[in-house]
LUMRO-665981 format. One record per residue: residue in three letters; x, y, z of N, C-alpha, C, O in turn. Coordinates in steps of 0.001 Angstrom, whole numbers, padded with zeros to 6 digits. Example, Ala and Ser with C-alpha at 12.3 -4.5 7.8 and 13.67 -1.06 7.14 Angstrom:
<nuzas>
{residuo ALA; n_xx 013190; n_yy -005690; n_zz 007800; ca_xx 012300; ca_yy -004500; ca_zz 007800; c_xx 013200; c_yy -003300; c_zz 007800; o_xx 014236; o_yy -003319; o_zz 008465} $
{residuo SER; n_xx 012850; n_yy -002250; n_zz 007080; ca_xx 013670; ca_yy -001060; ca_zz 007140; c_xx 012900; c_yy 000030; c_zz 007870; o_xx 013409; o_yy 001138; o_zz 008039} $
</nuzas>
This chain:
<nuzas>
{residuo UNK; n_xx -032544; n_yy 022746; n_zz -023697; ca_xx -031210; ca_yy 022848; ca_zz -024272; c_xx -030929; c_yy 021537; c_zz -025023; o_xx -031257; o_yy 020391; o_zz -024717} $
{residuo UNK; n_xx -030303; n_yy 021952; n_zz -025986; ca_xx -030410; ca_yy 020652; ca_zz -026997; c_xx -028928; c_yy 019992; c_zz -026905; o_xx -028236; o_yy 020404; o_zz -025973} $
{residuo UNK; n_xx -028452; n_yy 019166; n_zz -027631; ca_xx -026817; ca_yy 018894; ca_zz -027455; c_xx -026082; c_yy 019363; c_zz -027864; o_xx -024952; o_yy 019094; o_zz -027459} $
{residuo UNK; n_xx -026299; n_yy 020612; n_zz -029191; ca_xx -025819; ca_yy 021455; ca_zz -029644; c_xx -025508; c_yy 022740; c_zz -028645; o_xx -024402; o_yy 023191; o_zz -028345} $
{residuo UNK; n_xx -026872; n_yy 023213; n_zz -028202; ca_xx -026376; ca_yy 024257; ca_zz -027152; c_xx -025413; c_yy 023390; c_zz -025997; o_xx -024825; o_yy 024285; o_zz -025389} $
{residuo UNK; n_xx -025111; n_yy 022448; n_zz -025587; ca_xx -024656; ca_yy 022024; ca_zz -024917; c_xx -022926; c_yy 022524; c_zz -025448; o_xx -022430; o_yy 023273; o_zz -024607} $
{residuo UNK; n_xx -022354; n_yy 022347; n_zz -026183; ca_xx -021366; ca_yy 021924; ca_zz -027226; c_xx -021054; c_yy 023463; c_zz -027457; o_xx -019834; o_yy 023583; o_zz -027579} $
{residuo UNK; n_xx -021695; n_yy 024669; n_zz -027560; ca_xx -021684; ca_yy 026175; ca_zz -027315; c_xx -021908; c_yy 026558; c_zz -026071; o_xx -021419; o_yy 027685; o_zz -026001} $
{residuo UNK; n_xx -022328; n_yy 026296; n_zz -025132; ca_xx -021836; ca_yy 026830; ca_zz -023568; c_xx -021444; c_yy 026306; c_zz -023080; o_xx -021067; o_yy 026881; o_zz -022059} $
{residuo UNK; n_xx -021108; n_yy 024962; n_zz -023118; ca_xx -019766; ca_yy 024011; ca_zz -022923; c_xx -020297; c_yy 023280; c_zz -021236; o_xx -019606; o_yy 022815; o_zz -020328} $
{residuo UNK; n_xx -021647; n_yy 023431; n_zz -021354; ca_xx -022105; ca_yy 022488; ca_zz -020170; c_xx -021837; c_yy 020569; c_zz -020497; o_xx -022639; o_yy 019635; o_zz -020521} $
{residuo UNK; n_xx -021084; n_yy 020602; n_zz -020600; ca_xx -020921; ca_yy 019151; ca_zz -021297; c_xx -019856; c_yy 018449; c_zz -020287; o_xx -019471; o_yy 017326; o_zz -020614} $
{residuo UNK; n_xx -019410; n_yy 018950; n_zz -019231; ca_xx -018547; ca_yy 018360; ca_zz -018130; c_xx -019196; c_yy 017215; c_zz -017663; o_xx -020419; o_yy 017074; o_zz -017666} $
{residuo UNK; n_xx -018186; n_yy 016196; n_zz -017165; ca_xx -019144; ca_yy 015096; ca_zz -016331; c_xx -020024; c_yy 015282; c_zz -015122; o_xx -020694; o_yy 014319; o_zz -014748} $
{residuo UNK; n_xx -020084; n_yy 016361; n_zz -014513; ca_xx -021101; ca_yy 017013; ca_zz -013668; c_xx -022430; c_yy 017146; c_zz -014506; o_xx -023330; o_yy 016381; o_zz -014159} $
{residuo UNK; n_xx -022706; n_yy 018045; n_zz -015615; ca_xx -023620; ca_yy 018384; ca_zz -016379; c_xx -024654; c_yy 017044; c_zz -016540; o_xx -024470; o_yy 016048; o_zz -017241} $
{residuo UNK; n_xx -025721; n_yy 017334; n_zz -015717; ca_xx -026895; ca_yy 016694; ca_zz -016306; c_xx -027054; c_yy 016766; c_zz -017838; o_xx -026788; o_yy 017814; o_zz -018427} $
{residuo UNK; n_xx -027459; n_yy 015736; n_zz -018455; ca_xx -028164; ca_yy 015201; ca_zz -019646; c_xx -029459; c_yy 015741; c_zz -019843; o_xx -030313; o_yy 015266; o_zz -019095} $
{residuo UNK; n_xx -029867; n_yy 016671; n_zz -020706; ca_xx -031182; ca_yy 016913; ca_zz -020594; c_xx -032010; c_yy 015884; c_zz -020990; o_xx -032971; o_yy 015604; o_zz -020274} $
{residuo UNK; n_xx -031740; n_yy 015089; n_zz -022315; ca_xx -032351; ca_yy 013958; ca_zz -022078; c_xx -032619; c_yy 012773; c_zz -021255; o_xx -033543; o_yy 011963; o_zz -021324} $
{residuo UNK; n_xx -031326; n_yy 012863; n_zz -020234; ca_xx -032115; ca_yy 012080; ca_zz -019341; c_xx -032978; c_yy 013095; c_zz -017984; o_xx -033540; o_yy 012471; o_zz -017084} $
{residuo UNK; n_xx -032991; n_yy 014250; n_zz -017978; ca_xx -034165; ca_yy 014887; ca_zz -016910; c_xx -035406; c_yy 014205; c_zz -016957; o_xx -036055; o_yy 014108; o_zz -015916} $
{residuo UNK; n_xx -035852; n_yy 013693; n_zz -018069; ca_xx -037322; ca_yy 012698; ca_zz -017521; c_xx -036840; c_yy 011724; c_zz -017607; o_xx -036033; o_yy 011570; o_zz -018524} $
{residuo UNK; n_xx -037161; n_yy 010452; n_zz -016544; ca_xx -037142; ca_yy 009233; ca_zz -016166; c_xx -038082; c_yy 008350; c_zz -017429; o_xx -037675; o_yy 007243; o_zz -017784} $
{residuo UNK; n_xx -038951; n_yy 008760; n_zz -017853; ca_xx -040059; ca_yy 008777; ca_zz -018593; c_xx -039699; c_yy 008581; c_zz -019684; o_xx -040174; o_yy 007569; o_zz -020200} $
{residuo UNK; n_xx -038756; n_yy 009391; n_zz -020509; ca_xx -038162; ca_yy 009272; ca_zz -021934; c_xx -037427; c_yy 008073; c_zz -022141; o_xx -036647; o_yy 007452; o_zz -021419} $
{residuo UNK; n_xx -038132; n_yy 007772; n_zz -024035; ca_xx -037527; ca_yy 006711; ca_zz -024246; c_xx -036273; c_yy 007419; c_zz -025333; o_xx -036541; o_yy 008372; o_zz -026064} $
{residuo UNK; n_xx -034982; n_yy 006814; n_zz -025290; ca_xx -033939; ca_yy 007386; ca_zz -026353; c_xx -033899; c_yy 006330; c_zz -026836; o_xx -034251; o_yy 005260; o_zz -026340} $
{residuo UNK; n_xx -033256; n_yy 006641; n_zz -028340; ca_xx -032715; ca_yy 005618; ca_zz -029719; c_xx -031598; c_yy 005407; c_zz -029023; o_xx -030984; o_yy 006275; o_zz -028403} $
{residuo UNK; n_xx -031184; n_yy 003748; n_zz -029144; ca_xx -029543; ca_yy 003121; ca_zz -029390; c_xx -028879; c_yy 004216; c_zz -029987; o_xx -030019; o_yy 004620; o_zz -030212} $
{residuo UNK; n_xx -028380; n_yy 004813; n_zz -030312; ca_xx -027782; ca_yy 006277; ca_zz -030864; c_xx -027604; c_yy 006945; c_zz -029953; o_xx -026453; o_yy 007260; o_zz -029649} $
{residuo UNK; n_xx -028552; n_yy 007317; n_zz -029320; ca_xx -028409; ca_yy 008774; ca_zz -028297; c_xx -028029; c_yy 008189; c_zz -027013; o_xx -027525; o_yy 008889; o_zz -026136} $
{residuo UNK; n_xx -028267; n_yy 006814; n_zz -026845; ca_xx -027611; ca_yy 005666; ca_zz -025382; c_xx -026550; c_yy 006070; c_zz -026270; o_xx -025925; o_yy 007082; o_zz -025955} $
{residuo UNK; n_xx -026174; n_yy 005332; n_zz -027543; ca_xx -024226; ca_yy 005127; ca_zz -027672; c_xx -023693; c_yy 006276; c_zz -027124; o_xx -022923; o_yy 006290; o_zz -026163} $
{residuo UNK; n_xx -024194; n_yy 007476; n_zz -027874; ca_xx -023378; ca_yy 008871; ca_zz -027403; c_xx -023817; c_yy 009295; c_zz -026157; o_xx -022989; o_yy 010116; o_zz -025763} $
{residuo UNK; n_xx -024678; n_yy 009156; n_zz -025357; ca_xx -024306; ca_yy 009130; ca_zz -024063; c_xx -023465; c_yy 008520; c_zz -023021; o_xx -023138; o_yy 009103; o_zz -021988} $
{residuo UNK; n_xx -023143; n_yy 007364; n_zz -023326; ca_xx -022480; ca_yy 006181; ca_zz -022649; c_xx -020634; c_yy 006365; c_zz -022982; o_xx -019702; o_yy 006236; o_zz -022188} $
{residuo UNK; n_xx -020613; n_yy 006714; n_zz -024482; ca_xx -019630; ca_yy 006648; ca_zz -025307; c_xx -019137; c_yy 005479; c_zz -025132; o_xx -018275; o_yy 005119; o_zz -024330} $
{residuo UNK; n_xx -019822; n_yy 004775; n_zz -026059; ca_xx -020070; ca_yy 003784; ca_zz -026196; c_xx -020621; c_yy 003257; c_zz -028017; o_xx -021533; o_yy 003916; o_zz -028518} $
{residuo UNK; n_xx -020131; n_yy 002347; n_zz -028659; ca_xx -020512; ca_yy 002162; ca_zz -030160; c_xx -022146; c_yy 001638; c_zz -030070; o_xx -022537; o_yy 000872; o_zz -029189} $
{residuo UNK; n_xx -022929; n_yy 002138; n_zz -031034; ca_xx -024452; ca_yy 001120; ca_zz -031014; c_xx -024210; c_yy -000522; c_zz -031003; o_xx -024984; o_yy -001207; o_zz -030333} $
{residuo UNK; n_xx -023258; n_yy -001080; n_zz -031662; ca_xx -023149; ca_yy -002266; ca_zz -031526; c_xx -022988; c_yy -002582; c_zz -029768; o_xx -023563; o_yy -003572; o_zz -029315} $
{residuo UNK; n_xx -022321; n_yy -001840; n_zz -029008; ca_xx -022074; ca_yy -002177; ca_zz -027404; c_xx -023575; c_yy -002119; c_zz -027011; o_xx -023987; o_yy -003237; o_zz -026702} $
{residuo UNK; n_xx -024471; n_yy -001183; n_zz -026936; ca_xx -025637; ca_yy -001070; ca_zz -027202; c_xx -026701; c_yy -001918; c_zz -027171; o_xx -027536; o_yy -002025; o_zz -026272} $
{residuo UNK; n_xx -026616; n_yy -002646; n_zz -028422; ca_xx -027355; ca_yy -003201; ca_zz -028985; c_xx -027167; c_yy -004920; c_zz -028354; o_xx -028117; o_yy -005644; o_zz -028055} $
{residuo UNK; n_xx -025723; n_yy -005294; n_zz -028264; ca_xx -025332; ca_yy -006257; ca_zz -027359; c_xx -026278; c_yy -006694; c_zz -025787; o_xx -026982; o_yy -007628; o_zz -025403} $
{residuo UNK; n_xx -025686; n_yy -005162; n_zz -025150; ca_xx -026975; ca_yy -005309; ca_zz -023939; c_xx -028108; c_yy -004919; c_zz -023775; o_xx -028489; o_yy -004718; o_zz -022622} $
{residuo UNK; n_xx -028975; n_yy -004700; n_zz -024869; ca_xx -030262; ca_yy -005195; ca_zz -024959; c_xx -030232; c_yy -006548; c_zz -025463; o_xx -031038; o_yy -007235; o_zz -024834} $
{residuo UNK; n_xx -029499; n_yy -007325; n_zz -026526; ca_xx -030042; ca_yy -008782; ca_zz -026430; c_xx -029820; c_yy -009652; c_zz -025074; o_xx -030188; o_yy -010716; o_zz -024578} $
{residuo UNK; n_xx -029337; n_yy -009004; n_zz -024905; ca_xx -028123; ca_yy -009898; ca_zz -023248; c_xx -028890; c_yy -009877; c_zz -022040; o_xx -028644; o_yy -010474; o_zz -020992} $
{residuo UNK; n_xx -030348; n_yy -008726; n_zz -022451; ca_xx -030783; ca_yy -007843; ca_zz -021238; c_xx -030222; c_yy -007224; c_zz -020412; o_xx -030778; o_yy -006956; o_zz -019347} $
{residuo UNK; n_xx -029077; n_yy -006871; n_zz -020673; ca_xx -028479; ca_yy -006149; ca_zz -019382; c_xx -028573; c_yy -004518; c_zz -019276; o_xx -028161; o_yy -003864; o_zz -018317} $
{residuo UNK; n_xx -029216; n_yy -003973; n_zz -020489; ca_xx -030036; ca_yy -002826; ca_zz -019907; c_xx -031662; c_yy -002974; c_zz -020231; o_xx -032017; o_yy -003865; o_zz -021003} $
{residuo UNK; n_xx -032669; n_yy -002062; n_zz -019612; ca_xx -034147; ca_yy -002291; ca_zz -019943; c_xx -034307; c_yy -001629; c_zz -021060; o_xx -033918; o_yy -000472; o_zz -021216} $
{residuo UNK; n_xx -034944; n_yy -002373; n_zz -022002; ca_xx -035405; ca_yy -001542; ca_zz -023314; c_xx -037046; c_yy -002024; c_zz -023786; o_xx -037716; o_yy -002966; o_zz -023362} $
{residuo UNK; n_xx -037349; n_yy -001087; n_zz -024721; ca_xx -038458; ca_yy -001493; ca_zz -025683; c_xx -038960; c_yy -001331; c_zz -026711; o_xx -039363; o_yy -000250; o_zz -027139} $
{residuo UNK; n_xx -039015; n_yy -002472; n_zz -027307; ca_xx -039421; ca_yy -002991; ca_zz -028614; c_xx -040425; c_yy -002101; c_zz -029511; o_xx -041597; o_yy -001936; o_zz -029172} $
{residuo UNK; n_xx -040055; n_yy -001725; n_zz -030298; ca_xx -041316; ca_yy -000450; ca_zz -030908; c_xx -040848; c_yy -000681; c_zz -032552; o_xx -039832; o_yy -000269; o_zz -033111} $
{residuo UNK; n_xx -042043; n_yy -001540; n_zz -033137; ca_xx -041479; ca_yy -002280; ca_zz -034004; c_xx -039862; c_yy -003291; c_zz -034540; o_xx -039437; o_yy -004250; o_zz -033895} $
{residuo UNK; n_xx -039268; n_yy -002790; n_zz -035724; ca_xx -037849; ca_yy -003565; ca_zz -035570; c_xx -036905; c_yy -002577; c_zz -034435; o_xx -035881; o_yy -003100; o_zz -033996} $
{residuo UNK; n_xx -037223; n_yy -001310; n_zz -034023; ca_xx -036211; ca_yy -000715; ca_zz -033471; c_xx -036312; c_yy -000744; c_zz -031761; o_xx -037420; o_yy -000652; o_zz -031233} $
{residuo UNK; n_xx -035522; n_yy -000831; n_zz -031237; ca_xx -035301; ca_yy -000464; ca_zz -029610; c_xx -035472; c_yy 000984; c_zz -029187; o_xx -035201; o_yy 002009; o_zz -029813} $
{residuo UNK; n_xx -036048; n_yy 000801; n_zz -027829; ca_xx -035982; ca_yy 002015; ca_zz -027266; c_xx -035616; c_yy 002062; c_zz -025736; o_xx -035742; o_yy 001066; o_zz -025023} $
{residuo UNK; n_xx -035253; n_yy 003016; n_zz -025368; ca_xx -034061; ca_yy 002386; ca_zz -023712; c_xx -034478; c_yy 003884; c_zz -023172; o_xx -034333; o_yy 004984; o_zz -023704} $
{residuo UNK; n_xx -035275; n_yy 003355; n_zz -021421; ca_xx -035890; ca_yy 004315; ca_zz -020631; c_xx -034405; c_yy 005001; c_zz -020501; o_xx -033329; o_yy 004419; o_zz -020642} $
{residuo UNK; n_xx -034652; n_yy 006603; n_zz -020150; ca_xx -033652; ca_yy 007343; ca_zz -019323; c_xx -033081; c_yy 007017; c_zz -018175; o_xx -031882; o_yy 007180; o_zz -017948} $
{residuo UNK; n_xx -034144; n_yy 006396; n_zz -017148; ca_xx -033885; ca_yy 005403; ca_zz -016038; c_xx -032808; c_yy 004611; c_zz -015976; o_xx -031990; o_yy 004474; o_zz -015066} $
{residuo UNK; n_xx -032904; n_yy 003961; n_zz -017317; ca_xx -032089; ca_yy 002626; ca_zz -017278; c_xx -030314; c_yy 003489; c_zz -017651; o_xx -029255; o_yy 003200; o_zz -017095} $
{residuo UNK; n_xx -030433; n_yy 004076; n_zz -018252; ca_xx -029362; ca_yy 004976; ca_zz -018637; c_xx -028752; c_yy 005633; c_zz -017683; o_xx -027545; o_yy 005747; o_zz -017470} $
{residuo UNK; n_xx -029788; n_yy 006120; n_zz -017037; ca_xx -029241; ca_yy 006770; ca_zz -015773; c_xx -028081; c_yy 005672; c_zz -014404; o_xx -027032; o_yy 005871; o_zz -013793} $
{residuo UNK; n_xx -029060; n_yy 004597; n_zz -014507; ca_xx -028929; ca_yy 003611; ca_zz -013530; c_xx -027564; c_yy 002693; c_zz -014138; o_xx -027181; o_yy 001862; o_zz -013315} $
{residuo UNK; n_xx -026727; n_yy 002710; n_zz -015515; ca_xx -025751; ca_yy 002401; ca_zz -015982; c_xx -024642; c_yy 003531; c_zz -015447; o_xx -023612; o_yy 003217; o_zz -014851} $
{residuo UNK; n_xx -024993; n_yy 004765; n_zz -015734; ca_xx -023815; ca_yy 005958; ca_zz -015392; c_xx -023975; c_yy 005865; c_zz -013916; o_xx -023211; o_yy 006718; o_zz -013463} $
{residuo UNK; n_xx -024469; n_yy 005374; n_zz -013118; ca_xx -024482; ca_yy 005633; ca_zz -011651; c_xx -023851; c_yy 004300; c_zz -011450; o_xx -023114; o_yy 004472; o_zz -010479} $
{residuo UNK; n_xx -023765; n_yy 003351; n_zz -011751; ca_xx -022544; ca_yy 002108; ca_zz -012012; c_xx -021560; c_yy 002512; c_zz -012068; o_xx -020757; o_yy 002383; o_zz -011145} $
{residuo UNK; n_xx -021299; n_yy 003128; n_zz -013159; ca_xx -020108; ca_yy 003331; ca_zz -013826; c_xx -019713; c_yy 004466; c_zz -012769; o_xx -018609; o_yy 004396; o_zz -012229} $
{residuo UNK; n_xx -020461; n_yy 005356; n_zz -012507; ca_xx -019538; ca_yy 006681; ca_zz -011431; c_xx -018872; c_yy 006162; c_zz -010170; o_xx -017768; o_yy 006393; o_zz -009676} $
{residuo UNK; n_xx -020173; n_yy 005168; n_zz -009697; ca_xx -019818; ca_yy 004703; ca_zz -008381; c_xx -018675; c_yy 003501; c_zz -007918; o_xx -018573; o_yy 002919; o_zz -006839} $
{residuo UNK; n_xx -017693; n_yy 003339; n_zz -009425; ca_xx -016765; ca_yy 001778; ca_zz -009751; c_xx -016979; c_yy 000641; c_zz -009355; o_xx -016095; o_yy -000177; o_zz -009104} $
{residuo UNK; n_xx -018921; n_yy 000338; n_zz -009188; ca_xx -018801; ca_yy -000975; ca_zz -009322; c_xx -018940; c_yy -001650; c_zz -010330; o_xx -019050; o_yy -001081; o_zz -011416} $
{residuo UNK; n_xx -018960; n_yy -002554; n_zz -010267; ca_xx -018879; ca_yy -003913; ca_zz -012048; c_xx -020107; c_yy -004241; c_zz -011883; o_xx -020765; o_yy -004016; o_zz -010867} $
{residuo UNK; n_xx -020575; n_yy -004927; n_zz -013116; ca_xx -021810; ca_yy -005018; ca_zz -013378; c_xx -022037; c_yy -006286; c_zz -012333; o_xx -021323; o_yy -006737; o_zz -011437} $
{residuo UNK; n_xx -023520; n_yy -006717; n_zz -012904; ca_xx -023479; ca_yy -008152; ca_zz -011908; c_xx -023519; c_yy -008933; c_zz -012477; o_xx -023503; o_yy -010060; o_zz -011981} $
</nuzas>
């Protein structure tokens, strides 16, 4: 299911798994973190220089495990602050 079908059967609640993040494995574009996070690419792009999420370097562009994405929304669900 893509984010479109998402957006037509309206699985898009904060319950609704991310299909992109179902593999731990996948790397997403700063883009698909912003709109997951809702969040601007510049916020993004901030904590990868900052390191404060895991990313990787694949030529000039970034790429950010599902893991790490995952492991930000489980922050954010659970109201603690970063460290």
């Amino acid at each position: 299911m893509n984010l479109g079908e998402q957006r037509l059967t309206g699985n898009h609640g904060p319950d609704a798994e991310d299909p992109r993040l179902a593999s731990g494995t996948e790397l997403l574009t700063v883009a698909e973190v912003s709109a997951l996070l809702r969040v601007s690419k510049m916020t993004i792009y901030r904590m990868v220089h900052s390191s404060e999420i895991t990313h990787v370097r694949v030529g000039r562009s970034f790429r950010i495990p599902a893991d790490a994405v995952r492991q930000i929304l489980g922050r954010r669900n659970s109201g603690h602050s970063q460290p």
